[in-house]
N, C-alpha and C positions, 0 to 999 in steps of 0.2 A: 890475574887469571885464577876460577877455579881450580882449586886439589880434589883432587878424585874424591878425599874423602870427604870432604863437604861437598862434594857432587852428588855422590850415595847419601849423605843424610839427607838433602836436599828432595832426593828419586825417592828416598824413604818416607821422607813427610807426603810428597805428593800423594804417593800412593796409599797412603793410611787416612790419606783426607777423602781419597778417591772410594777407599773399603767403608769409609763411617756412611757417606754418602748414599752408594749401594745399601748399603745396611739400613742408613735411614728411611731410604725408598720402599726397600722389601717390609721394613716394619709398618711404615705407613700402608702400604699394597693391604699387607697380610689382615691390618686392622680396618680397611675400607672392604676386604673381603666380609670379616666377619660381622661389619655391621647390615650389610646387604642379606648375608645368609639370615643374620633372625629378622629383618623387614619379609623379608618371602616367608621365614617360617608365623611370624605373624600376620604376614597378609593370607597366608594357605587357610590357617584359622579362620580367621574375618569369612573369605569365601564358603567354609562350611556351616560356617554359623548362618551367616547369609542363605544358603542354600534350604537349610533347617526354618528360615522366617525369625529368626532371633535377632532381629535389628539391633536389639542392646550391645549383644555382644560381638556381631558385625562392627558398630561404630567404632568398638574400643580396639578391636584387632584393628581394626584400616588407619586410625590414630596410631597404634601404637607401630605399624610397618611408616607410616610418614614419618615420624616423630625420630625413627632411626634411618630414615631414607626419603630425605626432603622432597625429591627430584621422581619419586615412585608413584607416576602416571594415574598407573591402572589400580592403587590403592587409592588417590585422590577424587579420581570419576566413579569408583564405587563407592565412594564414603557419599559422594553428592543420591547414587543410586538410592541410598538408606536414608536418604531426607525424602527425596521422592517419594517412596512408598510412603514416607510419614506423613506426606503431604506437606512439611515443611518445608517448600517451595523455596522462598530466598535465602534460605540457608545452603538445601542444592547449587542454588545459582552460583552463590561465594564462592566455592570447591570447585565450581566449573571453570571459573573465571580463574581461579588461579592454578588450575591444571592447564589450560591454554596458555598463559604468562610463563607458562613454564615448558611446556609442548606444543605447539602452537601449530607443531604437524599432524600431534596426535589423531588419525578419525573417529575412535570413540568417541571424541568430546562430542562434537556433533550429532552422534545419535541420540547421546546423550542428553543432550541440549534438545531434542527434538523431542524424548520423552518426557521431559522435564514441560514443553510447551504443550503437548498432550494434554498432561494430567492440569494444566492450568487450563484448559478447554480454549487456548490458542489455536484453530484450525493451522491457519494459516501460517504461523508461525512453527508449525508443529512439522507440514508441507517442506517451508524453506528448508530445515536445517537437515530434517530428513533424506529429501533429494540431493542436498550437496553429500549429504554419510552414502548414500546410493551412488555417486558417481565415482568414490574412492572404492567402496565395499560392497559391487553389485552382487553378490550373492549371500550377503548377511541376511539371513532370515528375521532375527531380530527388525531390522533398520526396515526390510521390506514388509514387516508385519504392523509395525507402528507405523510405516505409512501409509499403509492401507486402513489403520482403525482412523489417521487422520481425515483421507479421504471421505471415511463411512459419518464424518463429523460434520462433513458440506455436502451429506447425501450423494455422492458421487460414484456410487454404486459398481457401476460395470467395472471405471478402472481400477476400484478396488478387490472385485476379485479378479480379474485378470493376474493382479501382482501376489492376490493370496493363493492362486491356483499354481502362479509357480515357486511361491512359497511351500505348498506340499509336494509337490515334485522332487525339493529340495530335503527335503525334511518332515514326510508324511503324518510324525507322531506328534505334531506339533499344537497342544491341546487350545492356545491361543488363536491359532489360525481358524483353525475349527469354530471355535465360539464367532471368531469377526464374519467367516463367509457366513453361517447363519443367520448373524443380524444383516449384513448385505443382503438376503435374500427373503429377510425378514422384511428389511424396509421396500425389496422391489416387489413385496404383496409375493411372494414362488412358495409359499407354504411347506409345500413339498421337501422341496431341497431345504427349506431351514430347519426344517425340524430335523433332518436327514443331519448336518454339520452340528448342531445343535447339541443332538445326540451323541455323535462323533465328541463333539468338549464334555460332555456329563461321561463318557467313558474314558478319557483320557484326566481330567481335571483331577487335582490333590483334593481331597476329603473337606480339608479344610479351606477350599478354594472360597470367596465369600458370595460369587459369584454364580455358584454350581445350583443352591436351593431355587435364586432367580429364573435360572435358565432351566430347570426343571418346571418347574411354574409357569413359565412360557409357551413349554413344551402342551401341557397338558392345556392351556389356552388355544391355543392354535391347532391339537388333534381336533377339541370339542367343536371347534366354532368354524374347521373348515376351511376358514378364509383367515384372514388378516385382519384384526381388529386395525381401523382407523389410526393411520399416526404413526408415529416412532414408539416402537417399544420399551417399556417400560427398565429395560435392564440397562448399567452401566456398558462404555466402550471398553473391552480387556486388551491391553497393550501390557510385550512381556518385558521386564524387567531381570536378566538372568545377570549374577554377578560374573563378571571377566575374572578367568581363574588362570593368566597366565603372565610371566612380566613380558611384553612384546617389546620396552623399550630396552636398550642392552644397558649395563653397568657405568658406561661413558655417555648416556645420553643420544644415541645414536641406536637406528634401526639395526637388530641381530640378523 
């Protein structure tokens, strides 16, 4: 039979394996907390940089928040965002595929992946992925504005501005939306209204928009001429590309 006092050394050890234990947990917690805090404060960077058109150092912030937070969604789908713009197409796709592999609930992906079929002049493809981001996220302006420039891609006109019409309802200041009802109204020969929305994107668009000189130039094609020169206009489709500036998925990989 134990003696009490080897019963207490005993209650003793347990409990000193039980405090290391805790101890080790809170150490680990406390060091899972801080590598999260500088992925956010390096993904906040990335987002402004982003925001500013500095894709260099967009890449290297959204790198360096995965790099300390493997599992960081919204810094993954915007690093693919920054190929995009670059046009470096299958490099986006890589990021895409393995933000899905790894969220596979995420809905950005999908929008994502539908901007990404956009800027490859995939209508249809552009369509798909689009509508499935629409049936998670019916009121992202984003998702409903790029699938309305995809529409304006297989000349589908009416349904695309119906869905840009309630894109400014949602979000009136929104200089892409503007620019796409103008070509939608541009390509249905309405003069009128395009130059009208047209307008509307020349006073909203950034300075450096590369877009803006076109759609001026357009402007003054169509006061002069009246009508609708013949054909699809001459200017690019504007689908918006805004970085995600917030972490949506929580620290355990589960919705917050």
């Amino acid at each position: 039979m134990m003696s009490c006092r080897k019963l207490t050394i005993v209650i003793g050890c347990c409990l000193a394996l039980c405090a290391a234990s805790v101890a080790a947990a809170e150490g680990s917690e406390a060091t899972r907390y801080q590598e999260l805090t500088r992925s956010d404060a390096a993904f906040a960077s990335a987002v402004g940089a982003h925001r500013r058109g500095d894709l260099d150092a967009a890449e290297r912030g959204y790198r360096d928040a995965i790099a300390k937070d493997g599992d960081f969604v919204e810094a993954l789908v915007n690093l693919a965002r920054v190929y995009i713009e670059r046009r470096e197409l299958s490099e986006a796709a890589a990021w895409l595929d393995r933000a899905e592999a790894r969220h596979p609930e995420y809905p950005g992906i999908a929008a994502v992946r539908g901007l990404l079929a956009l800027q490859a002049g995939d209508a249809a493809g552009a369509i798909g992925e689009l509508s499935q981001a629409r049936s998670v996220t019916p009121r992202d302006v984003e998702v409903l504005t790029n699938l309305a420039a995809a529409l304006l891609m297989q000349e589908t006109n009416r349904e695309a501005i119906e869905i840009l019409e309630e894109v400014r309802q949602l979000d009136p200041h929104r200089a892409d939306a503007s620019f796409n009802l103008g070509l939608a109204y541009d390509q249905e020969g309405d003069t009128p209204r395009a130059i009208h929305h047209y307008k509307r994107y020349v006073g909203m668009a950034r300075r450096d928009d590369p877009q803006r000189g076109r759609v001026m130039e357009r402007i003054e094609v169509l006061a002069a001429a009246g009508a609708p020169e013949p054909g699809r206009p001459r200017i690019e489709l504007h689908s918006s590309s805004p970085a995600t500036s917030t972490r949506a998925i929580a620290k355990g990989g589960t919705k917050q």
